[in-house]
C-alpha positions as CSV (number, residue, x, y, z in Angstrom):
1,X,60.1,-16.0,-11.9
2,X,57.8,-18.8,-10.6
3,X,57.5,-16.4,-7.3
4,X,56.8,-13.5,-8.8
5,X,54.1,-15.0,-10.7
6,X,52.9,-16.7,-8.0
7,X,52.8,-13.0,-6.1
8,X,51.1,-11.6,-9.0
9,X,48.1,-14.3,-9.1
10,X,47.6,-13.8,-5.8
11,X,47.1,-10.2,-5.7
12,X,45.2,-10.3,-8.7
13,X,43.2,-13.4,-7.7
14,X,42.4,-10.8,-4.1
15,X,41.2,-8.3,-6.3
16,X,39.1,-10.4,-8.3
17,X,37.7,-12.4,-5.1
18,X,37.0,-8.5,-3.6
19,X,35.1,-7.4,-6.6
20,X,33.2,-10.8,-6.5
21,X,31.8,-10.2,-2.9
22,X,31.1,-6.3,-3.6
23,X,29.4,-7.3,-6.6
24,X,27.1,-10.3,-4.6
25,X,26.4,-7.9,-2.0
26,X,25.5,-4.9,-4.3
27,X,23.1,-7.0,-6.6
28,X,21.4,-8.6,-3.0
29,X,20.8,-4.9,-1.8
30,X,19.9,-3.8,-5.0
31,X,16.9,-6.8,-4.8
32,X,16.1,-6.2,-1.7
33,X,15.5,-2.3,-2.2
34,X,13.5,-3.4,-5.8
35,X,10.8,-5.5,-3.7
36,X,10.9,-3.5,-0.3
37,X,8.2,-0.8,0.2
38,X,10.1,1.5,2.2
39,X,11.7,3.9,-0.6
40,X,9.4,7.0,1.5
41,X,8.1,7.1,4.5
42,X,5.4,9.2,5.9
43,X,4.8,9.8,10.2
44,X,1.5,11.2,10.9
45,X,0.8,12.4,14.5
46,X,-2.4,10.5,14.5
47,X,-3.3,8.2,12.0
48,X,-6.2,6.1,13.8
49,X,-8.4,9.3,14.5
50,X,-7.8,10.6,11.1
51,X,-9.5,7.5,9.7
52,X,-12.2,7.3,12.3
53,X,-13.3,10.8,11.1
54,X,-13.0,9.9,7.3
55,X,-14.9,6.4,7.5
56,X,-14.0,3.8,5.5
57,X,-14.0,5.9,2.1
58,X,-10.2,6.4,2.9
59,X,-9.1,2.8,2.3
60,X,-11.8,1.9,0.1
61,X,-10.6,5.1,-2.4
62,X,-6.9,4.0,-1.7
63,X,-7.3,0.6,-2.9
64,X,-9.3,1.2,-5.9
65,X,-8.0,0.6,-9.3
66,X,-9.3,3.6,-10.4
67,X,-7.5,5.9,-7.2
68,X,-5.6,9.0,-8.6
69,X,-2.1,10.5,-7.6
70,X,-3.4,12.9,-5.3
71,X,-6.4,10.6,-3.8
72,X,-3.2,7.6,-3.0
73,X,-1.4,10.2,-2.1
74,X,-3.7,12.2,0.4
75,X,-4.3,8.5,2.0
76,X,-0.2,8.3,2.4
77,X,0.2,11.1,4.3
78,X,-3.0,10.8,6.8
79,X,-2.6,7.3,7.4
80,X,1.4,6.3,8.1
81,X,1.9,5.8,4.4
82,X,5.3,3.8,2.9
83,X,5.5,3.9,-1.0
84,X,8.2,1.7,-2.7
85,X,9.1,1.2,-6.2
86,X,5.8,-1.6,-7.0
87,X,3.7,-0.8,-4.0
88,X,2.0,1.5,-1.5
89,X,1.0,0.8,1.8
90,X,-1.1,2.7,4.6
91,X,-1.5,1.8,8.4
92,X,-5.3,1.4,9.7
93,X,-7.3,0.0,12.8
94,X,-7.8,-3.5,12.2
95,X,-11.4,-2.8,12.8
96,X,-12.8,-0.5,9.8
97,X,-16.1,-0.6,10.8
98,X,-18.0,3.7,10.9
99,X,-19.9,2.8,14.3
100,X,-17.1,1.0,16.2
101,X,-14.6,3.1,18.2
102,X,-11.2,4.2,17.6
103,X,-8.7,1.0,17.8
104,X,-4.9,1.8,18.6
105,X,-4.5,-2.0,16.7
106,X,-3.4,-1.1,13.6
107,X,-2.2,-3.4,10.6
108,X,-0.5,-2.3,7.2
109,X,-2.3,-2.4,4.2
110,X,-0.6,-2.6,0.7
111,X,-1.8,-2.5,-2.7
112,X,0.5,-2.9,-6.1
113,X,1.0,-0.5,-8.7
114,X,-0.2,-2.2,-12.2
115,X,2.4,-2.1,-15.0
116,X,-0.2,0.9,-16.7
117,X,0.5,2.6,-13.4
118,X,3.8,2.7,-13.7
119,X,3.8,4.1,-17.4
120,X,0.8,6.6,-16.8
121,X,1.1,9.7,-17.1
122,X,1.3,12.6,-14.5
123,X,-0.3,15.8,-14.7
124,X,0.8,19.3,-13.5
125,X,-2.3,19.4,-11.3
126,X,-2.1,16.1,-9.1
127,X,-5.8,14.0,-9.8
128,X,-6.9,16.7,-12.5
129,X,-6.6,15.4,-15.9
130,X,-7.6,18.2,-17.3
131,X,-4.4,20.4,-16.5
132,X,-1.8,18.5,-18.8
133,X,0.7,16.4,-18.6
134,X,3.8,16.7,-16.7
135,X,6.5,15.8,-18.6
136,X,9.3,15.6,-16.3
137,X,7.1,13.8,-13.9
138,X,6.2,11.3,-16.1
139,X,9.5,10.5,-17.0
140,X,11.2,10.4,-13.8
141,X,8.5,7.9,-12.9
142,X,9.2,5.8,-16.0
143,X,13.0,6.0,-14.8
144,X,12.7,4.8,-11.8
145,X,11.0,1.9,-12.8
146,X,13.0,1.1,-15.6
147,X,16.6,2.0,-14.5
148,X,16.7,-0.9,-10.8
149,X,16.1,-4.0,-13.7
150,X,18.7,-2.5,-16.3
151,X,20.7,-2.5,-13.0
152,X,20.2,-6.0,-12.0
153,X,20.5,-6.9,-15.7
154,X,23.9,-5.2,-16.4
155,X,25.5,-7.1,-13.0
156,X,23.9,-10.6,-13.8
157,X,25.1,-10.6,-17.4
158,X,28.2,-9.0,-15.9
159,X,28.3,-12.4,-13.7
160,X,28.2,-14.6,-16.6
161,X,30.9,-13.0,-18.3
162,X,33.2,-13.6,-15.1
163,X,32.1,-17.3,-15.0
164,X,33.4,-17.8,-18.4
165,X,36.3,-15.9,-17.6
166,X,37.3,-18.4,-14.9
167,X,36.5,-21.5,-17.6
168,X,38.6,-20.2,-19.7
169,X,41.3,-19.3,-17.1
170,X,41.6,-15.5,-18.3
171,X,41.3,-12.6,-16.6
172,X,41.4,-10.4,-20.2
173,X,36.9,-11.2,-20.0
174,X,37.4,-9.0,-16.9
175,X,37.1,-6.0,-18.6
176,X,33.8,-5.7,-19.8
177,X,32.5,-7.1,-16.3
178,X,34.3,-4.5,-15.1
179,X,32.5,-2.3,-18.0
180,X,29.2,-4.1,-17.2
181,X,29.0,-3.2,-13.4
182,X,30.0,0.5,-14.2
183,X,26.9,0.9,-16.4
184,X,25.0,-0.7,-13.3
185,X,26.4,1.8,-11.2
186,X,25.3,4.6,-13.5
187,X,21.8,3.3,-13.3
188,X,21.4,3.0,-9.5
189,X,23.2,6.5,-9.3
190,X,20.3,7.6,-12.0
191,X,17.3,5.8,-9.9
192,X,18.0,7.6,-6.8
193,X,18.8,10.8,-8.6
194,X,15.5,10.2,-10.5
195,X,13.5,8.9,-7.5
196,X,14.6,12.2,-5.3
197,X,13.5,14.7,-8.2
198,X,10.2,12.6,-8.5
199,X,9.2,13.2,-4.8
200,X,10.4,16.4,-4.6
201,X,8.4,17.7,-7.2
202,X,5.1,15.8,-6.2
203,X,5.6,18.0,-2.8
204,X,6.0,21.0,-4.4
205,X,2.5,20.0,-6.1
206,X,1.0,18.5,-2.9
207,X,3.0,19.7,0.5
208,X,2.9,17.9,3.4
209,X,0.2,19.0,5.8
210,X,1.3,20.6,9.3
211,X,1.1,17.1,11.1
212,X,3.2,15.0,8.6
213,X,7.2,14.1,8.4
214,X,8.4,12.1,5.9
215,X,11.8,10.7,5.0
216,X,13.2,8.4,3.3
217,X,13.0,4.9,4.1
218,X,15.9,2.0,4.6
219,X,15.0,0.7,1.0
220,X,15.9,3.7,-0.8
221,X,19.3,3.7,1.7
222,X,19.9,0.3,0.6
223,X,20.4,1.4,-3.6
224,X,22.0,4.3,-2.3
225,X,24.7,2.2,-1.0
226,X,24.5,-0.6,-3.9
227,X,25.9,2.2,-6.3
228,X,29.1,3.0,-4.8
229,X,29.7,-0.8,-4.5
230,X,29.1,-1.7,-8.1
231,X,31.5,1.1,-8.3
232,X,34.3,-0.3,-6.7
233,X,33.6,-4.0,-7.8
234,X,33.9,-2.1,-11.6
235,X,37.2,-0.5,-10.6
236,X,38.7,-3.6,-9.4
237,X,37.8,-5.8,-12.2
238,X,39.1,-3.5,-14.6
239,X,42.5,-2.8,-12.8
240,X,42.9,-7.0,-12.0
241,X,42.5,-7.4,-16.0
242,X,44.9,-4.4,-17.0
243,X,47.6,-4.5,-14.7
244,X,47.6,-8.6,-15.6
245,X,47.8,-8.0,-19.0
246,X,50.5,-5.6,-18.9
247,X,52.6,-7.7,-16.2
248,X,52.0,-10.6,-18.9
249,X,53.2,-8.7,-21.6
250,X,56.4,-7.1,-20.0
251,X,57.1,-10.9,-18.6
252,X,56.8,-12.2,-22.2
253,X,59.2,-9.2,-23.6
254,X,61.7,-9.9,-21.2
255,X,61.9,-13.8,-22.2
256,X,61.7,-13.0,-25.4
257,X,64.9,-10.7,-24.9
């Protein structure tokens, strides 16, 4: 008996150190794709002569507290524009100056969304507030800021409940981390489902101009592949914590017999 048991630790003890690792390295991408700002990406043909020939206005506008949807969102696409889920950024010459000439020395700057920003509305006319709101818009915005902390807050709860697991030398608390990091999973699968409807239906309202490509960017790759991995650390800490229970219990049947 004292080999099989050993055999069955070990396997489950495999599992559990698997599910540990997946579940470090899904809430370490999932971070890093919270504070990168490379969720979309937008590749202009020619950024620097597009701001020579606007001035300065187009930074000034873009950094402005009181800068619109559409007047951010014009800047992105002219100027090599990366959005992520707390900041925007656009590319310009390093000297901004109307009367100097056009500088192939660019540098990236970013400005943050406020907290109002990221619980303001959006209307069905991009920079018109007149036109009403948009109400699956707003809400997918809302989403997509909301859904990456419930995320992070699910697994690191879901951590704590596996630390006192391994105090109390029991693999039953293994369930609901299991539990815990299968709601996390739903919620990255639910930010990226929500951040793709978001920018698809901002360029249905604003399409890209002629001379613009955009994609997205390694940040929104990176919760794309946190998901499945909170996934599979779920599976695994819920099989370790069944299958060990029911071993246990057939064990302690057939001693009792």
């Amino acid at each position: 008996y004292s080999s099989k048991g050993a055999m069955m630790d070990n396997r489950f003890a495999t599992a559990l150190v698997i599910a540990c690792v997946l579940s470090l390295i899904s809430t370490i991408y999932m971070a890093a794709s919270i504070g990168t700002d490379f969720w979309y990406e937008y590749h202009t043909l020619s950024p620097a002569e597009n701001v020579s020939e606007a001035g300065r206005s187009i930074w000034e506008e873009f950094v402005s507290e009181d800068a619109d949807e559409k007047t951010y969102t014009d800047a992105l696409f002219r100027c090599n524009g990366t959005v992520g889920l707390w900041r925007r950024c656009i590319t310009v010459p390093k000297n901004s100056h109307w009367y100097s000439p056009p500088e192939t020395d660019m540098t990236t700057n970013c400005i943050s969304f406020s907290l109002s920003d990221q619980f303001m509305e959006k209307y069905i006319e991009p920079g018109n507030h007149n036109s009403g709101t948009d109400l699956n818009r707003t809400y997918l915005w809302r989403l997509q800021f909301l859904l990456p902390f419930v995320s992070l807050g699910l697994m690191c709860f879901g951590a704590l409940i596996g630390l006192c697991a391994c105090a109390c030398r029991s693999l039953y608390p293994a369930i609901a981390t299991g539990v815990l990091h299968f709601l996390a999973g739903l919620c990255t699968l639910g930010l990226v489902g929500c951040y793709v409807a978001g920018i698809e239906l901002l360029h249905k309202k604003l399409p890209l101009p002629d001379d613009v490509r955009g994609e997205f960017g390694w940040s929104f790759c990176l919760a794309c592949v946190s998901a499945p991995l909170q996934f599979m650390a779920a599976a695994l800490f819920i099989w370790a914590a069944r299958t060990n229970r029911k071993e246990f219990t057939l064990l302690k049947a057939y001693r009792v017999a």
